[in-house]
C-alpha positions as CSV (number, residue, x, y, z in Angstrom):
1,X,62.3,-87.9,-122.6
2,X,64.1,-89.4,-119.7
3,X,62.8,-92.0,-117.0
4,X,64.1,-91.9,-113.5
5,X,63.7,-93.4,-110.4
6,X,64.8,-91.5,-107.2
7,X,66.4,-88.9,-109.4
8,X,68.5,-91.5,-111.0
9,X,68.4,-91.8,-115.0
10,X,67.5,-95.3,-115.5
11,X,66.5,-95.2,-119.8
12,X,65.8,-92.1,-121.8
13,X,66.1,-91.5,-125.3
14,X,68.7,-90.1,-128.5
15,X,66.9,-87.1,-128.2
16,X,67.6,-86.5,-124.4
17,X,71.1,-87.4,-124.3
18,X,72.0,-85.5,-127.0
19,X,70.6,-82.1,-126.5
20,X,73.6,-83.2,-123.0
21,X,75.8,-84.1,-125.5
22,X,76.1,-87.6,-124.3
23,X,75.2,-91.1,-125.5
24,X,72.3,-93.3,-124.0
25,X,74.7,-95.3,-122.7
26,X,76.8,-92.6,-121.1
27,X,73.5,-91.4,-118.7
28,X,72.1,-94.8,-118.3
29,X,72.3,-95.4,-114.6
30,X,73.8,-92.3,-113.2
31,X,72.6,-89.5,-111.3
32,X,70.5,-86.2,-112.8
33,X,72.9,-84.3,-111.0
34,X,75.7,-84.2,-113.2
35,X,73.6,-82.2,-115.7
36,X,73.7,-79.3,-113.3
37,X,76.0,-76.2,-112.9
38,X,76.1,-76.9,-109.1
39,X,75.0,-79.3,-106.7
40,X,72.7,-76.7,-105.0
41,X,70.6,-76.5,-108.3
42,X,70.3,-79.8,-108.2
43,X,69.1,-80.0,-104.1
44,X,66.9,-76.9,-105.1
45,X,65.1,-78.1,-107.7
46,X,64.3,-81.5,-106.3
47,X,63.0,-79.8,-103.2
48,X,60.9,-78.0,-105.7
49,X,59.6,-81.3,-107.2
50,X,59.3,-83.5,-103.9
51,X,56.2,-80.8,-103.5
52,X,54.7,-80.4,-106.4
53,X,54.9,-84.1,-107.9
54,X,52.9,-86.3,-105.5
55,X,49.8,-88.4,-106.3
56,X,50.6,-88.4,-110.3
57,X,50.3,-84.1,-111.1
58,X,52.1,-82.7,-113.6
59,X,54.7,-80.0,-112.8
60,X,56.8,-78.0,-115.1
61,X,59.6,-75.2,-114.5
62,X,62.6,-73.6,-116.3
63,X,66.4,-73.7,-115.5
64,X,70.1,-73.9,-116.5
65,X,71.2,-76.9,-117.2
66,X,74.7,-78.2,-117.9
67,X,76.1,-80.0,-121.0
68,X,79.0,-82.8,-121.2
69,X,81.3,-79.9,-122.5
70,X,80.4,-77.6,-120.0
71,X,77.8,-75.6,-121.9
72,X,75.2,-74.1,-120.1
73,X,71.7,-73.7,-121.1
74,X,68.3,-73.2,-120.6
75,X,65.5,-76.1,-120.8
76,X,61.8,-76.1,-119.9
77,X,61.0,-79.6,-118.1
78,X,57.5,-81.3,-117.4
79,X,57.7,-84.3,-114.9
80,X,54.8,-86.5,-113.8
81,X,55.7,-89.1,-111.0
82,X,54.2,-92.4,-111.2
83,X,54.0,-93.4,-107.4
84,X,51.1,-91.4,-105.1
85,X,53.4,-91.0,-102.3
86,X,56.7,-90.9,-103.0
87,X,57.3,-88.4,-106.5
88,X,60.7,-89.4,-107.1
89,X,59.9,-93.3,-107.1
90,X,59.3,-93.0,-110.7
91,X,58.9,-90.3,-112.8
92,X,59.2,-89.3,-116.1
93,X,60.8,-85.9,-117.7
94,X,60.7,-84.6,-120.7
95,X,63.4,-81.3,-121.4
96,X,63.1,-79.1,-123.8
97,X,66.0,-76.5,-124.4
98,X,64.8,-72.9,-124.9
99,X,66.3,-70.1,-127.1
100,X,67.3,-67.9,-123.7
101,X,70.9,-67.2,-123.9
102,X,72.9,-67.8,-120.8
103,X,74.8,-65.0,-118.6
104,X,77.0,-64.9,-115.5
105,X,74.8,-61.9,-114.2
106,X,75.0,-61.5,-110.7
107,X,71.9,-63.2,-109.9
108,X,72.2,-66.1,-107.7
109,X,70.5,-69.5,-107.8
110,X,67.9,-69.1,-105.3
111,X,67.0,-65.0,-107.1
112,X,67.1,-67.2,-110.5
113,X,64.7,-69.7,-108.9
114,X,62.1,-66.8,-107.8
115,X,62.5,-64.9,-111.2
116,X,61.8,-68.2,-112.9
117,X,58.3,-68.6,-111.0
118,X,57.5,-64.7,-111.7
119,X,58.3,-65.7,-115.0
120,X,55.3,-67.8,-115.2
121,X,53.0,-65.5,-113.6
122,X,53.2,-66.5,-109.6
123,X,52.8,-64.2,-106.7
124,X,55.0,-63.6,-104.0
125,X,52.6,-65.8,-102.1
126,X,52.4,-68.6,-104.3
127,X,56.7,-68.4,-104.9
128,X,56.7,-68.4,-101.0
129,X,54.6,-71.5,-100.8
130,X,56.8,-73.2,-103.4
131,X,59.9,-72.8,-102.1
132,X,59.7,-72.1,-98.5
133,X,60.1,-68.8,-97.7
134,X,58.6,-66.3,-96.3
135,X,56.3,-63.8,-98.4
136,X,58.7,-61.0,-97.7
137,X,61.9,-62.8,-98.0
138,X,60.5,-63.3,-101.9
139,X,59.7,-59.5,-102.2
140,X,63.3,-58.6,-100.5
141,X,64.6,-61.0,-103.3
142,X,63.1,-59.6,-106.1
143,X,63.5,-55.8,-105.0
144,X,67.1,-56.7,-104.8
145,X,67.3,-58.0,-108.5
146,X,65.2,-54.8,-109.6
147,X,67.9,-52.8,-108.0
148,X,70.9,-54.9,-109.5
149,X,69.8,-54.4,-113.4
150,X,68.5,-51.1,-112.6
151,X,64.6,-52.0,-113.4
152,X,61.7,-49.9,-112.3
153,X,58.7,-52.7,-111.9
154,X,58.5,-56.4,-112.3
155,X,57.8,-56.1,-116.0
156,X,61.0,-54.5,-116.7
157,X,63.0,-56.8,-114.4
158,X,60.7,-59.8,-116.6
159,X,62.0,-58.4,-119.6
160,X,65.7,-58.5,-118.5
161,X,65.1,-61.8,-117.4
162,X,64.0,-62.8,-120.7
163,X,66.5,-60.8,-123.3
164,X,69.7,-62.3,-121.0
């Protein structure tokens, strides 16, 4: 569990810093964004947030995260902001790492981002609302990641997604 306040860490607990592979100390203070691969996941996700945490709701998503010694893996994180209007005033995470196994497949961030949210069952609609894109920009992402792995349907490329 991790507090924050404008996407700074600020106190979280043994439990958080070490599935990082830092001390409390170490995070204390600094930025989230050092416990991403890139900066873009980073700007990406907190897009994602800024429109899903206002007035106290709860939101939750998956993603790669990075480790102190450059380990990459997957976490499931809930968030609930504290302030009505701004979500990143305070807020308070809790990560919890999955058993998905990381691969440098030729998926980018943003195709990762949209098979994430089919992942959990969201139309192209609803992805398009989340993110801000168009409804068919979504489809032309995910028909592109059906072609890449060589999938027939969205089940099958949900099933890739899953056994990486």
């Amino acid at each position: 569990m991790v507090f924050a306040t404008h996407r700074i860490i600020r106190d979280c607990n043994d439990e958080f810093a070490a599935l990082f592979g830092y001390e409390r100390t170490d995070l204390s203070d600094t930025s989230f964004s050092r416990l991403y691969p890139a900066i873009a996941d980073f700007v990406r996700t907190g897009q994602m947030w800024r429109s899903h945490l206002p007035g106290g709701q709860v939101y939750y998503d998956e993603r790669i995260m990075e480790g102190a010694d450059g380990r990459r893996f997957w976490c499931r994180v809930n968030g609930r902001s504290r302030h009505g209007v701004d979500p990143f005033a305070e807020a308070l995470y809790c990560f919890e790492p999955m058993n998905r196994p990381v691969t440098e497949a030729t998926v980018t961030g943003r195709q990762r981002q949209i098979l994430t949210l089919v992942a959990q069952g969201k139309t192209n609609s609803a992805i398009a609302t989340e993110v801000g894109l168009s409804k068919r920009t979504v489809e032309a992402h995910r028909l592109r990641m059906m072609r890449q792995v060589g999938v027939r349907n969205t089940a099958e490329l949900i099933a890739w997604f899953f056994a990486r």
